[in-house]
N, C-alpha and C positions, 0 to 999 in steps of 0.2 A: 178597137174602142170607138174608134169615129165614125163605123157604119153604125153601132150602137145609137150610139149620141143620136146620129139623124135620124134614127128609128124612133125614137124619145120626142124627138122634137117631132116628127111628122105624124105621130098620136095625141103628142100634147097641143095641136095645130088643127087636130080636129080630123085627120086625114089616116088613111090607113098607112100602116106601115110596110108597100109594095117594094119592089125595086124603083120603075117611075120617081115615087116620092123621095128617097134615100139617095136616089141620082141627083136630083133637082137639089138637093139641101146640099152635098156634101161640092156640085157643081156650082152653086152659087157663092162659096168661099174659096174658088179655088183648085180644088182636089177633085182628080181624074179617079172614079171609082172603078176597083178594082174586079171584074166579071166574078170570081171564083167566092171570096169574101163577101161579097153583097148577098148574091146566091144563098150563102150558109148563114147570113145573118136572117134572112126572109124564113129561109126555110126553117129556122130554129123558132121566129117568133109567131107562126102559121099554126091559126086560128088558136092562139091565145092571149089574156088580157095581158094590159102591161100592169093595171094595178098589182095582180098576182102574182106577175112574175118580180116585181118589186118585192112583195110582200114575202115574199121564198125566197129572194134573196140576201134581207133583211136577217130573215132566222138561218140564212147558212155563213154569215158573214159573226154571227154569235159565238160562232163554233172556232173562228181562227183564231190564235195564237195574237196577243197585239202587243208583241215583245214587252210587257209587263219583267219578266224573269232578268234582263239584264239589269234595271234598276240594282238589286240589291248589291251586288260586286260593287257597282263604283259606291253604294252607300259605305259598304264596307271599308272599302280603299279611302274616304273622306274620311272617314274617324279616324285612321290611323293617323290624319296629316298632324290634326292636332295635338297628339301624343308625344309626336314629334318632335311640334314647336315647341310644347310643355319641358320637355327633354333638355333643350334648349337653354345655356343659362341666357338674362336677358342682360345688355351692352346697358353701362351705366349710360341714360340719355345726358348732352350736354346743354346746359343751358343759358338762353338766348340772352342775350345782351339788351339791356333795354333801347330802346330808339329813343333818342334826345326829341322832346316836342317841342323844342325851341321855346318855352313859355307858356304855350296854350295847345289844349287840346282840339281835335277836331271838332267835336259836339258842343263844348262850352262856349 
């Protein structure tokens, strides 16, 4: 993902996306870029645009799964909580004792 990235940045920088330029980006933060990976990130993005390849990636990213489907279980599992509680008899509450104002109230 990180030769990616410098690929991105060294198009959006105005520059091609070579080995050279993906060395210099990913060596200016640090990271020792890997021969074999670089290679395959070059040679996948050779002699094509990044707009388009954004834009096809866009409409394949349409097509996955975005765990939508788990939602409904725990909906499911929530409604039963309250049935439950309903179920439930409720404990007579007890009640508070008043507090002496000694005379006066706060606000008066």
């Amino acid at each position: 993902m990180r030769y990616v990235a410098a690929a991105l940045l060294a198009a959006l920088g105005g520059g091609e996306p070579s080995a050279d330029n993906i060395k210099k980006i990913l060596s200016s933060v640090g990271i020792e870029a890997d021969g074999a990976k670089l290679d395959k990130v070059v040679a996948e993005l050779a002699g094509k645009s990044i707009a388009e390849l954004i834009a096809e990636g866009t409409t394949k990213l349409g097509s996955v799964p975005s765990g939508g489907g788990a939602a409904a279980p725990a909906a499911a599992a929530g409604a039963a909580a309250p049935a439950a509680a309903a179920a439930k008899a409720p404990e007579p509450e007890e009640e508070e004792e008043e507090d002496d104002d000694m005379g006066f109230g706060l606000f008066d």
